[in-house]
N, C-alpha and C positions, 0 to 999 in steps of 0.2 A: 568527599570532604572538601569544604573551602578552601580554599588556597590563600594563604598570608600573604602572598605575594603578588596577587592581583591589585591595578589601580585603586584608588579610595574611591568606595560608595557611598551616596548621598542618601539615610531612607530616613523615610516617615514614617513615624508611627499614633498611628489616631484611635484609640477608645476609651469611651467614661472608665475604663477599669483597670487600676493601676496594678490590680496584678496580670492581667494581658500582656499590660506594657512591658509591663518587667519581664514575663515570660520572651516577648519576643527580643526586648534589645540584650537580653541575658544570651541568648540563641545566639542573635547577631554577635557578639563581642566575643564568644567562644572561636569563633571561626576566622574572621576575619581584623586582619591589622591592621588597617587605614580603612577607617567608617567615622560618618560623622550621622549622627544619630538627633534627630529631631523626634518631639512628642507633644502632639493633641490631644486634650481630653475630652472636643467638645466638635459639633459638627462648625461651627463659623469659624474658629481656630484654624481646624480642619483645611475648609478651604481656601485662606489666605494662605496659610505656608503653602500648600499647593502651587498656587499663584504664584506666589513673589519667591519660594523656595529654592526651584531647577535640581527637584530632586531625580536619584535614576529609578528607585524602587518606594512604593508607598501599601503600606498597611493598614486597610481602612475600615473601620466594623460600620455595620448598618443602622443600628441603633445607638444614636449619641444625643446629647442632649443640644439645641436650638436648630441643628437643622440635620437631618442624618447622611450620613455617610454618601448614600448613593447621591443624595441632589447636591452634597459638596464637590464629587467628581465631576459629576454634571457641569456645573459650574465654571470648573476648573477646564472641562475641557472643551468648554463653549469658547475658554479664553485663551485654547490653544495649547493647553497641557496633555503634554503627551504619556506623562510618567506612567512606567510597568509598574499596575497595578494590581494586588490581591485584593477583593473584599474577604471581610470576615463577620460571621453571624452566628447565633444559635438556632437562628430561625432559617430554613431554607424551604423558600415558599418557588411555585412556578415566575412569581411576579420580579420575584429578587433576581434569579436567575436571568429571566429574558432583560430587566433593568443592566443589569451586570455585562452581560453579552451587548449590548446595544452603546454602552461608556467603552466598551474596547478595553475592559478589566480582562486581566490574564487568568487568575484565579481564585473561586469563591472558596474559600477555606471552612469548616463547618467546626462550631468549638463544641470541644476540648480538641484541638487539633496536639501533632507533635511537634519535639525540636526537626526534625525530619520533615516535615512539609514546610517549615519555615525554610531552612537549607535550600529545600528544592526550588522553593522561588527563587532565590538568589542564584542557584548553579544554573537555572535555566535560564535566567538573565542575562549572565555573563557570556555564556554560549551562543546567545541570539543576538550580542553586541559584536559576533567576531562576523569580520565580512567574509560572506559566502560567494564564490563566484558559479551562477547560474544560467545555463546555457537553455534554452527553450529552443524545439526543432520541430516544425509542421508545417506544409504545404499553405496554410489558413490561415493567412491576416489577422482575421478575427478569431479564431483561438488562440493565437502567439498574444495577444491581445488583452485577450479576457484569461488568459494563462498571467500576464505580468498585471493584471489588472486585481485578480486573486491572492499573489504573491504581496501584493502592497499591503491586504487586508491582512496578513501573518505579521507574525512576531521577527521574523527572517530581516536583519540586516543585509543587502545583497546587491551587486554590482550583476546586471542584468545583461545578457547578449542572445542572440534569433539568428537561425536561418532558417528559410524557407525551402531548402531541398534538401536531399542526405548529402548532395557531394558539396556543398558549402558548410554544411555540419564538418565534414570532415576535414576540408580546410582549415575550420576553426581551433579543431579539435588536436591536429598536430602542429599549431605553433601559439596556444593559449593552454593553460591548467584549467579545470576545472571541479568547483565541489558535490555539483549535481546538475546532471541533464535532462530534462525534461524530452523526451522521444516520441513521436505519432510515430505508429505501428503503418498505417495507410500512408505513402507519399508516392507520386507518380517518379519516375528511375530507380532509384536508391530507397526502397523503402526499408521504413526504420530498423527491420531484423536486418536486412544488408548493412545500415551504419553500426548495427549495435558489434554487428559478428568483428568488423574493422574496429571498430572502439576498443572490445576488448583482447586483443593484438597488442596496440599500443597504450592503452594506457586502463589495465586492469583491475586500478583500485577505484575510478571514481564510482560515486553511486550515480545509478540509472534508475527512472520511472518512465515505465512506459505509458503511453496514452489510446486508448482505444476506443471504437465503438460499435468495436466486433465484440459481444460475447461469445468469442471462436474459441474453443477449448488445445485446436492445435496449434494456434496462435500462441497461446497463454504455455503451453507446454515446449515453444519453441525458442520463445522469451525467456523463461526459467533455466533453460539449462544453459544458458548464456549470462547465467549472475545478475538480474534483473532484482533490483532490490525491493519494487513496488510496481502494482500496475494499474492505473485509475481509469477508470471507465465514465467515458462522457455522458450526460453531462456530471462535472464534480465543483464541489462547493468550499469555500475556506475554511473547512472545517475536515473536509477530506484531503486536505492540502496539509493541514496544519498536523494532523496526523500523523501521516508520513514521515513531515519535517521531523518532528520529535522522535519517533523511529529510529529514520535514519540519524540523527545526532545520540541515539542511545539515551534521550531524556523521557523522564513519566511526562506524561501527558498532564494538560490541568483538567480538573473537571468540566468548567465550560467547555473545553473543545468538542463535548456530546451533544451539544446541540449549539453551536455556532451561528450567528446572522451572517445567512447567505448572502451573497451577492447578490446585487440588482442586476 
């Protein structure tokens, strides 16, 4: 459920159809007690509030009359707009999806949706606004690298930290908190099952994903019994990243995150 007691959210709400509209800021206003509620009924509306807006969450159907929804994103984020946003449609084509996935839209909604997918956009917003402190650990420049280079492309607000051995993992590890560490399984001294077995000693609640490029089954079975909360096998994509995240924070996943644009 929403929390009345969270900061005031700024959303959009954009489609020709005023019962939509109604459905959704009807949703909204149940739950939450400091919103400030905007509404478009048309795509050029659309993307000026966008624009000139600074909203945090935007509701935006595909089909609107003067310019639709996707090219008002478009638009909008050609001009630097970043807002968490849902599309929503009746229509869910390949073309909308891969459009949807490529604006960095969080999720395509498919109508008659519920008050309950409305919600979830919201909860999983709030949750990806709280800062995560995230520790990345592998011997490899370039995958500590394209590890934070991945993490940019998620939804993940996150204050980022690297070491390149276990015994500086471990350094870090007894005088910094942390909300999730990123582990290679492979490092030369201290490898990752050595830090993880010291890890959990000291500090037993964070979550750990390990990293690998062994499909080694006693690997995988040796990681597990040492509370290993995910274990992603090289190469992985922000989509297999983004997964996880929501996992581990205990949130539904959005429908894009099935087929995610990968990394370059």
């Amino acid at each position: 459920m929403m929390s009345c007691q969270e900061s005031s959210l700024r959303v959009l709400v954009a489609d020709d159809s005023r019962t939509i509209r109604r459905f959704i800021v009807d949703t909204l206003r149940k739950g939450i007690e400091f919103i400030q509620i905007e509404e478009a009924n048309e795509g050029v509306s659309c993307c000026q509030h966008l624009i000139s807006g600074g909203f945090d969450i935007a509701f935006v159907d595909v089909n609107m009359p003067g310019m639709d929804g996707l090219a008002a994103v478009a638009k909008a984020r050609s001009e630097g707009v970043e807002t968490f946003t849902a599309i929503m449609s009746t229509d869910v084509d390949d073309e909308n999806l891969k459009s949807a996935r490529k604006l960095h839209a969080y999720e395509f909604l498919t109508k008659p949706f519920s008050e309950n997918d409305v919600r979830t956009i919201v909860e999983n917003y709030r949750r990806f606004q709280t800062m995560s402190k995230v520790l990345v650990v592998d011997d490899s420049k370039a995958m500590r690298s394209m590890v934070r280079k991945v993490l940019d492309l998620t939804f993940l607000n996150f204050a980022f930290f690297e070491a390149s051995d276990g015994q500086s993992a471990l350094d870090l590890l007894t005088t910094k908190s942390f909300d999730i560490v990123f582990l290679d399984v492979n490092m030369p001294g201290l490898s990752g099952i050595d830090v993880l077995a010291e890890l959990r000693e000291h500090n037993p609640d964070v979550s750990v994903v390990m990293i690998t490029a062994d499909n080694n089954e006693d690997i995988r079975r040796s990681v597990e019994s040492l509370s290993v909360q995910h274990i992603l096998d090289k190469p992985f994509f922000p989509k297999d990243v983004d997964r996880v995240l929501h996992q581990l924070f205990g949130l539904r996943a959005p429908e894009l995150s099935g087929g995610a644009v990968e990394a370059a």
